[in-house]
C-alpha angles and dihedrals in degrees: 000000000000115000132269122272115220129188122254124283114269089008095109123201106227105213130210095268087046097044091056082068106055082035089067093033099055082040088064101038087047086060092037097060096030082062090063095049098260117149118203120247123199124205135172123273092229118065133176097271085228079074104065091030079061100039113028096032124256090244087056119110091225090060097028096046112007124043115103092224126157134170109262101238095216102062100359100245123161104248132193129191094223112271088194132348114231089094102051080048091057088038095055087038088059090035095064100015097250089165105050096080088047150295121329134211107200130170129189137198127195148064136347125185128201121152113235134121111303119232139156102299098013119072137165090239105040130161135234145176117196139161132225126196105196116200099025120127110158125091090250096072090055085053111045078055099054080044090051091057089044090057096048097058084048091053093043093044095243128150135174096063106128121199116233105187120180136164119236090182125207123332087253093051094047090049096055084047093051097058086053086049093051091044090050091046097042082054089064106026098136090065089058122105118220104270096053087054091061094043089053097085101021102048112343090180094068087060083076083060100059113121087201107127092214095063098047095094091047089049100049094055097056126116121276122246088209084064084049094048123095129217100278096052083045101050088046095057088038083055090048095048095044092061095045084048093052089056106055084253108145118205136165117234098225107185085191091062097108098153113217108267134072110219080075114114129161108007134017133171148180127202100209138171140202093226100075093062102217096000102063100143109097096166128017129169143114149159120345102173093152095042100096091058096046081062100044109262133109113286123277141166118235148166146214165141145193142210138213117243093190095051093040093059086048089050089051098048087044084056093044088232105176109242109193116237120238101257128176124239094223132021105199123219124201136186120191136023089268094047085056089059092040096054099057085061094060092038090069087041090063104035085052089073098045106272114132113229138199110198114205103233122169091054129220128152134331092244093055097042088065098051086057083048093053098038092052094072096244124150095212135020124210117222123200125169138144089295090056094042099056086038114042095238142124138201117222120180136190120241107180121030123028087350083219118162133233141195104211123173111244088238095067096027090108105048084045094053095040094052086043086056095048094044137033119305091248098063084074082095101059109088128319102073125094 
């Protein structure tokens, strides 16, 4: 017996139950989105890996430690599986000049890979949905995105996600910041761990993102990049507070938020809670003004974020918040070799005009039959057997509420099933039934 084949570590199944979940969950996001005017954008899950050494920075984690990237034998190209997806959006938009005829406000769904240790809330294969809006400059953009994800926790029920809101100003500003970083850091380089040593040059700003407890006190004394903005950076995350202050929405200006990756300038946010132990940040994003020339494109402002699918349903189980399950509206019984032909017939019927029908196949008894019907969730069975088939009429039987039983003609089954759907289960008595 040969052995057994697994799926990768940290590359989860997501089975049926499960699925249900996400199911109810994209279904959700997809409105959501589609309410503010974004229009979902697909691209592939390989890219060229010039794309995200462009994009993301070669001293970042994500490029040094954790992009699944090989060489295509065939042409011996330097492939990625898509660590994120704001790139390959920028890419595609520059790509097929989605920008040139005006703004865009574009969302995706699917899957991201980076190759790190997999643990509850990180995975290797993780999923995201994000929106980008592409030719935007102005505050109000930022912060019609920090209110959309307001309004989504709103919408799901959801409370503990704090907002952590801080400016990285423009790429000249941060250059000039960065030199007084390096200067602060090199004064006390003995104090550094490791890893900060090998940031300095690379990327100082991510020091101020070390969870190392040793470094907090070190940390908490460096320079501030607000000391280091000029008017214009200023006026634009003043512009982006006073709207969320003008909406009730509380938020918490944290000058060590320096997301990590480097194409971000001007805001950046995350949206984090206490109830996900290490991995607290549901939604992260910000400004990329400078993003479409690193790739090669003309330059344009944007904006953006990402979530986490994976952390939000977490989020969701730790809050108890009630996710219906996928039910069908009939589940369809039948008794006889003829009834099982017959009932096919009356399964497209129905499904014609929009119920949803499982149709019991394999046989086996009418009592078991029955228990599959109840089990499945379903408000109302359809029996057919030799009786309904000479005469023209169905059972239909009530399995949840008052479990009364019908006799219905086939010709106005559909119109009966679908006002008993729409009403109380008890209105399947008035009119209809014969």
């Amino acid at each position: 017996m040969k052995a057994a084949i697994h799926a990768i570590r940290g590359m989860n199944d997501i089975l049926p139950d499960e699925a249900e979940r996400w199911e109810w969950l994209e279904e959700i996001l997809r409105a959501w989105l589609r309410s503010y005017g974004y229009r979902n954008i697909r691209t592939p899950i390989l890219e060229n890996t010039g794309l995200f050494l462009r994009a993301i920075g070669e001293a970042t984690d994500i490029v040094e430690k954790e992009m699944y990237s090989f060489e295509d034998a065939l042409n011996g190209e330097r492939l990625s599986l898509r660590p994120e997806a704001t790139a390959s959006t920028v890419r595609a938009a520059i790509e097929h000049n989605l920008t040139y005829s005006g703004p865009q406000r574009l969302y995706y769904l699917g899957p991201m890979y980076r190759h790190e240790r997999p643990q509850k809330g990180r995975y290797r294969q993780f999923h995201q949905i994000g929106a980008e809006a592409l030719g935007f400059s102005g505050p109000d953009i930022d912060a019609e995105q920090l209110l959309m994800c307001e309004s989504l926790w709103n919408k799901l029920n959801l409370n503990g996600l704090k907002l952590h809101l801080n400016s990285l100003g423009s790429s000249q500003e941060r250059l000039i910041y960065r030199k007084a970083l390096v200067g602060y850091f090199e004064a006390h380089i003995s104090d550094l761990d490791e890893d900060s040593r090998r940031r300095l040059n690379l990327n100082p700003l991510r020091i101020l993102d070390s969870k190392n407890p040793d470094m907090q006190n070190l940390i908490a004394e460096v320079p501030q990049l607000f000391d280091y903005m000029g008017e214009e950076s200023l006026k634009h995350f003043d512009g982006v507070r006073s709207v969320l202050n003008d909406a009730g929405v509380s938020y918490q200006v944290n000058p060590r938020l320096v997301r990590g990756l480097d194409y971000y300038n001007l805001t950046v946010f995350e949206w984090v809670t206490d109830r996900l132990g290490a991995q607290g940040t549901v939604c992260g994003g910000g400004r990329y003004d400078g993003l479409f020339e690193q790739i090669g494109g003309k330059s344009i402002p944007a904006f953006g974020w990402a979530m986490g699918i994976e952390r939000l349903l977490a989020l969701l189980e730790s809050q108890q918040i009630d996710i219906k399950r996928n039910v069908p509206d009939i589940y369809l019984v039948n008794k006889g070799e003829g009834a099982v032909r017959y009932a096919f017939r009356i399964s497209e019927i129905l499904r014609a005009h929009g119920i949803s029908v499982i149709q019991h196949c394999g046989g086996g008894s009418f009592k078991s039959q029955m228990k599959k019907a109840d089990s499945s969730g379903a408000p109302l069975a359809v029996i057919v057997g030799d009786e309904e088939i000479a005469t023209g009429i169905v059972t239909v039987k009530a399995l949840r509420e008052n479990k009364e039983q019908f006799k219905i003609s086939v010709d106005g089954l559909s119109n009966v099933i679908s006002e008993y759907l729409r009403r109380d289960p008890i209105s399947i008595s008035e009119g209809g039934h014969s």
